[in-house]
C-alpha positions as CSV (number, residue, x, y, z in Angstrom):
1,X,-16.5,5.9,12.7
2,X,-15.8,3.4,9.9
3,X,-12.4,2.4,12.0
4,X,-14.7,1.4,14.8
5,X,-17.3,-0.5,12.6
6,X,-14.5,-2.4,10.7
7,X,-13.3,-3.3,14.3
8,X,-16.6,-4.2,15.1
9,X,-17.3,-6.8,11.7
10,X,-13.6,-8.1,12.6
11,X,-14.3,-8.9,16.3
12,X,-17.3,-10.8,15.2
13,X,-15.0,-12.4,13.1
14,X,-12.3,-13.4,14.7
15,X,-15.1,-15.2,17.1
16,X,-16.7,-17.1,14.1
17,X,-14.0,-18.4,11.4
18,X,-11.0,-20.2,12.3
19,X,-9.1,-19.3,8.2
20,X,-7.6,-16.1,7.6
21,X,-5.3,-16.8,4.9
22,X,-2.6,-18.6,5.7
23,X,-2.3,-22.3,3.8
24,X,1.2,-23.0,5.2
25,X,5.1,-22.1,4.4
26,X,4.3,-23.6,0.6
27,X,7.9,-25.6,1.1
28,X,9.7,-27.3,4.2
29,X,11.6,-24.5,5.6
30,X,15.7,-25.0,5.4
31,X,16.4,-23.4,8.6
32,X,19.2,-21.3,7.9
33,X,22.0,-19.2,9.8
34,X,21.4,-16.1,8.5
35,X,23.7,-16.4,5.4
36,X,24.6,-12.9,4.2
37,X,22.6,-10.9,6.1
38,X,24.0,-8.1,8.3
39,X,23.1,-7.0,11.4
40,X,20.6,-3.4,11.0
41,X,19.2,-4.0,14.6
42,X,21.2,-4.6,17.1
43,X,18.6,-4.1,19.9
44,X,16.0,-6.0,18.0
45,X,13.0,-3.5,17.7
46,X,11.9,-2.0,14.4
47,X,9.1,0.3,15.8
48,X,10.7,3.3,14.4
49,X,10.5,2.0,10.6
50,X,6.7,0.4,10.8
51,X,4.7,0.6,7.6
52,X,1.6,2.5,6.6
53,X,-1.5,1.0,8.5
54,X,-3.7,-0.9,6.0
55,X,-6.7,-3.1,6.3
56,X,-7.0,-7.2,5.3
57,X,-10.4,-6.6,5.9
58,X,-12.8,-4.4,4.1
59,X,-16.8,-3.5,5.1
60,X,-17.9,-6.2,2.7
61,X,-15.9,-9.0,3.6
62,X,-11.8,-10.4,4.2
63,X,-9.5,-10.5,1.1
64,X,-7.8,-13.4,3.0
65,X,-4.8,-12.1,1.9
66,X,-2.6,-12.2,5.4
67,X,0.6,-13.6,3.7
68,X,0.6,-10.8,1.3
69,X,0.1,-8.0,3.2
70,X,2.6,-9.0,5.9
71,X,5.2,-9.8,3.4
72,X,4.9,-6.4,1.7
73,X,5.1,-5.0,5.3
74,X,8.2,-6.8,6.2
75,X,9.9,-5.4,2.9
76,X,8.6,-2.0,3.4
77,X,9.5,-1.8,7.1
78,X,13.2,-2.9,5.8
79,X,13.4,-0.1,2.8
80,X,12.3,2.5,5.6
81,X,15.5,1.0,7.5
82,X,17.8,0.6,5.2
83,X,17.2,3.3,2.6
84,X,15.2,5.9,4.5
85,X,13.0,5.3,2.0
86,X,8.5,4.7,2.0
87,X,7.5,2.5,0.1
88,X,3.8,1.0,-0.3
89,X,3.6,-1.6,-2.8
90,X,0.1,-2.8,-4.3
91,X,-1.2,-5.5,-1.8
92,X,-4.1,-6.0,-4.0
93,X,-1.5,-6.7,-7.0
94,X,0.4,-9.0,-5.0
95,X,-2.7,-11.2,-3.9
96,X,-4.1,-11.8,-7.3
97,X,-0.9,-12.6,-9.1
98,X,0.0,-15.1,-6.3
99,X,-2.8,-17.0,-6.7
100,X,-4.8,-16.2,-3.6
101,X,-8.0,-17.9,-2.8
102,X,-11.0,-17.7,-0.3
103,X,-9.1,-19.8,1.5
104,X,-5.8,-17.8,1.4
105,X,-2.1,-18.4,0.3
106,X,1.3,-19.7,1.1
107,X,4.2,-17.6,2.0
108,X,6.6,-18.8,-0.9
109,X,3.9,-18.3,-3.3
110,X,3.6,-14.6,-2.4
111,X,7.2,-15.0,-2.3
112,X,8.6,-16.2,-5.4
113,X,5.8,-14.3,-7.5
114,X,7.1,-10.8,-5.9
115,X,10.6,-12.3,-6.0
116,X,11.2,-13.8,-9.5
117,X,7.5,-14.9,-11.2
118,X,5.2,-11.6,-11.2
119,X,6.7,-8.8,-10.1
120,X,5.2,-6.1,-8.4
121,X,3.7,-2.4,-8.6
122,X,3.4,0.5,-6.2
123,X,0.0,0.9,-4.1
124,X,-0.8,4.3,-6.3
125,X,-1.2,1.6,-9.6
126,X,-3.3,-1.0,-8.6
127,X,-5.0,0.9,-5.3
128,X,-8.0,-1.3,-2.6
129,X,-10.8,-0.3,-4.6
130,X,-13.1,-2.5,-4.8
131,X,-16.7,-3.0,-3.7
132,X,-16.5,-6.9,-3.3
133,X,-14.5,-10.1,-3.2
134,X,-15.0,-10.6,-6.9
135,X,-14.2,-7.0,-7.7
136,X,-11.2,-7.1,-5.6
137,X,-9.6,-10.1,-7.4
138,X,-11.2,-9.5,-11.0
139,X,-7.9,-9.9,-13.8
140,X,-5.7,-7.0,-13.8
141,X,-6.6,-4.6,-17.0
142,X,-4.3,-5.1,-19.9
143,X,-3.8,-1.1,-19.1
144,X,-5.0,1.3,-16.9
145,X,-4.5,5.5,-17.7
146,X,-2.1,7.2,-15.2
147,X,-2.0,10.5,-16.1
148,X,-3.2,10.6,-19.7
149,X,-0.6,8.2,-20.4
150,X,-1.9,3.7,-20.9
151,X,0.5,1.6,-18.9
152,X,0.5,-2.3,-19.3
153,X,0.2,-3.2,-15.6
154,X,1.9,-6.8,-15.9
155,X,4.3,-5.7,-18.4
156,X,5.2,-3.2,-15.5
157,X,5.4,-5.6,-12.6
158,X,7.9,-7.8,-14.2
159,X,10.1,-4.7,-15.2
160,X,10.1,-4.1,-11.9
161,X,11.7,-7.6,-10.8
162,X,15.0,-5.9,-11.9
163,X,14.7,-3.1,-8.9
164,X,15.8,-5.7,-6.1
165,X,17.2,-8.7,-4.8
166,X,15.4,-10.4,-2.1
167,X,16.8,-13.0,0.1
168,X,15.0,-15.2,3.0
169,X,16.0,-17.1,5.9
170,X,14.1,-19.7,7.7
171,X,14.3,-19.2,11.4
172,X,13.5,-22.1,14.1
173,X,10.4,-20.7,15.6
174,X,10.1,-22.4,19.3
175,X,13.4,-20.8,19.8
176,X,13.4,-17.4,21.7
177,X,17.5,-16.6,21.5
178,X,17.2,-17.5,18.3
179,X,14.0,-15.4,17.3
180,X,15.0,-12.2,19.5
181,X,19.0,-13.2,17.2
182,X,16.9,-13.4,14.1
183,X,15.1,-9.6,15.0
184,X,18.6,-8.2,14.8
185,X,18.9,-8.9,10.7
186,X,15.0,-7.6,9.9
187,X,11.6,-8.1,11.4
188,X,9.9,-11.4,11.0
189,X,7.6,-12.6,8.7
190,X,5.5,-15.0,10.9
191,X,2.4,-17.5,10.9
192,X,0.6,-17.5,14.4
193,X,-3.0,-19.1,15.5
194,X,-5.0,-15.6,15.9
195,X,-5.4,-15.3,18.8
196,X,-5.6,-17.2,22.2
197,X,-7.2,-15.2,25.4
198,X,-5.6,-11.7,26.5
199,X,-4.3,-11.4,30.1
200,X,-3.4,-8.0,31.4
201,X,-3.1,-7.0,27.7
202,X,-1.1,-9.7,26.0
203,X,-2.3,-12.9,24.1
204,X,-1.7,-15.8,25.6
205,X,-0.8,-19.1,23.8
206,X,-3.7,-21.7,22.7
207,X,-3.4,-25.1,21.1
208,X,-4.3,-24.2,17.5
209,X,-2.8,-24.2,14.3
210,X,-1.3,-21.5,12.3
211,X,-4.0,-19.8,10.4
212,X,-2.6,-16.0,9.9
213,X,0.9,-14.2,8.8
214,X,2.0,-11.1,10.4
215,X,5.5,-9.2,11.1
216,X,7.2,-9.5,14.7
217,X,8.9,-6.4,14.9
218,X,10.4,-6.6,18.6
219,X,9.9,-7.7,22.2
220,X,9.3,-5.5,25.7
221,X,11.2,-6.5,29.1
222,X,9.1,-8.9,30.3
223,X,10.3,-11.3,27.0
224,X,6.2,-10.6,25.3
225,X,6.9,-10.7,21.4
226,X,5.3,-7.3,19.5
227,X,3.6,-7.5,16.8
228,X,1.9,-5.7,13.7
229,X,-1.0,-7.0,12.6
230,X,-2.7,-5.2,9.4
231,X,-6.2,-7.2,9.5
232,X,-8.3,-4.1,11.3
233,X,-5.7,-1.3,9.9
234,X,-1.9,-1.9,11.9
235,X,-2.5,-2.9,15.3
236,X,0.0,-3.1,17.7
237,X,-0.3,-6.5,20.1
238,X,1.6,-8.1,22.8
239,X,2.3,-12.0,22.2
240,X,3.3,-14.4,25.3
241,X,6.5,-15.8,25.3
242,X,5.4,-18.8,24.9
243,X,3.0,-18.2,22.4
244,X,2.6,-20.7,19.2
245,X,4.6,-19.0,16.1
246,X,4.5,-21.7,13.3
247,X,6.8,-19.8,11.0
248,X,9.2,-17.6,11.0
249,X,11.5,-15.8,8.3
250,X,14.4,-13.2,8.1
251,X,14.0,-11.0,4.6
252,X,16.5,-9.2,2.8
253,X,15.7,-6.5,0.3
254,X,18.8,-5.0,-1.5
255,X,18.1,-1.9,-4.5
256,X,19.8,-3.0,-7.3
């Protein structure tokens, strides 16, 4: 039932704002040629290794936090793949110590503040309780009790920038070789306009400008791009060919 309503508030949304938190790459992209990353799909699809399904949006409004939750879905979709390991960092965590807004983010701030600035902490630390926009991005407590024991949250996250080394690579995104090339090193992190008219089940391109960040994690016979998108809880959708990607990066994540 409350899977249905959130549907529900998000259809009426996705017919009524055109924002839902993306504010741009945050640097001009230096495409790359995938540097040193290594090939971990050769056929291109990650649906075996896709993450937990999560929502953007809550009953009482959007946390307009697209570029962090796809970002953490990218990394976690890679751990699955390359450790065999589940991971499900704190997207709440991630979004307040970027510097999201009611307007959104940029990808390299969620990047370099999980990368080198802020850190990060696991899901179970900082969980998606909150009852409002306000609540959800209030300060993060000096230190919260887990367990009997008081742990300093942000004294936490930047211990954990030591745990890995994250690499990206900016891929040309009007490209299709070199998109369904790029899939073959780790799913994309991408910007997209959400979302132009379905046909027979897949989206087709519209003239509009990126406004939201998801993970393209593979493409079906006829060429259609998959995609994850976490805004009502990990749904699976079909992109055209053709469709309008704005950006697109490779990730690396290496346990140190």
């Amino acid at each position: 039932m409350m899977k249905f309503l959130y549907k529900l508030i998000g259809y009426w949304r996705l017919k009524t704002k055109s924002n839902f938190g993306y504010l741009g790459s945050g640097k001009p992209p230096m495409l790359g040629e995938f540097g040193i990353f290594e090939v971990l799909q050769r056929s291109g699809q990650w649906d075996l290794y896709l993450p937990e399904y999560e929502y953007q949006r809550f009953a009482w409004g959007d946390t307009m936090a697209c570029v962090t939750y796809s970002f953490l879905n990218c990394l976690e979709t890679l751990l699955k793949r390359t450790y065999n390991e589940t991971w499900d960092f704190s997207d709440r965590f991630t979004a307040k110590m970027s510097g999201t807004t009611y307007s959104g983010n940029t990808m390299y701030n969620v990047l370099e503040s999980f990368r080198t600035i802020n850190g990060f902490v696991a899901f179970l630390f900082w969980r998606n309780e909150a009852l409002s926009w306000v609540d959800y991005y209030a300060d993060i407590p000096k230190t919260i009790n887990m367990g009997g024991n008081q742990i300093d949250l942000i004294a936490l996250a930047k211990d954990n920038l030591k745990e890995f080394t994250i690499y990206e690579d900016w891929i040309e995104p009007t490209n299709a070789d070199k998109i369904k090339e790029a899939l073959k090193y780790s799913p994309l992190w991408i910007s997209i306009y959400a979302y132009g008219q379905k046909v027979n089940g897949v989206y087709q391109r519209v003239d509009g400008s990126p406004n939201h960040c998801i993970i393209l994690y593979g493409y079906d016979e006829a060429g259609n791009w998959k995609v994850y998108d976490h805004y009502l809880g990990g749904e699976k959708r079909l992109l055209a060919p053709d469709y309008n990607i704005g950006t697109a990066v490779n990730l690396k994540i290496i346990k140190n």
